[in-house]
C-alpha positions, -999 to 999 in steps of 0.1 A, spaced: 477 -74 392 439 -76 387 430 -95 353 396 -95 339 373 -130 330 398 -128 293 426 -129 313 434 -92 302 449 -69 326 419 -44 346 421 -12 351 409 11 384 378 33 372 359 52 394 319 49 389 299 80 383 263 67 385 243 76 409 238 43 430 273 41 429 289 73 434 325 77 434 330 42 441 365 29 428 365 -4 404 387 -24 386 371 -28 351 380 -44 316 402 -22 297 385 -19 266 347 -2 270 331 -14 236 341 -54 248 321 -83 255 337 -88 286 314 -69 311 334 -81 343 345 -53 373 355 -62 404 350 -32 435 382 -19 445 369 -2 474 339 -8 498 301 5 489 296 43 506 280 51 533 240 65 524 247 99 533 274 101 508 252 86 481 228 114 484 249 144 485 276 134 459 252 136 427 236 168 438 275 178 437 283 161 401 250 181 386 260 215 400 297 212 384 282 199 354 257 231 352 286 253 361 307 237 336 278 244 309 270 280 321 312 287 312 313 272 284 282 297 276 303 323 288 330 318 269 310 316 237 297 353 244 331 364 248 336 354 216 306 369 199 316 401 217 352 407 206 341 400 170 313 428 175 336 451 191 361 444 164 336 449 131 324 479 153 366 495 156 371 487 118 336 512 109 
């Protein structure tokens, strides 16, 4: 067990930002705290992998934006298609 500097039980996180990419920490279990501490749970990656891995995260992100888009037209077009069957 992995405790933090309040004696409070860590959890794993992974890390999403983009000097740190996918790296795996142990971190305090409550985000809005005073207690900042994290402790790596896995070694740094290699620079290749630091590169490539946010050009990854901002495609799914786009693609995840460009669906939700999507799905919003569906919507506006079965209610058009539904006012237009009920004239």
């Amino acid at each position: 067990m992995v405790c933090c500097w309040c004696s409070k039980q860590a959890i794993n996180r992974t890390s999403w930002t983009s000097a740190n990419p996918g790296r795996r920490f142990y971190g305090f279990p409550n985000e809005g705290s005073s207690c900042r501490w994290i402790g790596w749970y896995d070694s740094e990656m290699c620079a290749r992998s630091r590169m490539i891995i946010p050009g990854l995260l901002r495609g799914r992100n786009e693609l995840e934006e460009r669906l939700e888009a999507a799905q919003g037209d569906v919507w506006k077009w079965k209610i058009y298609l539904l006012k237009v069957m009920q004239s």
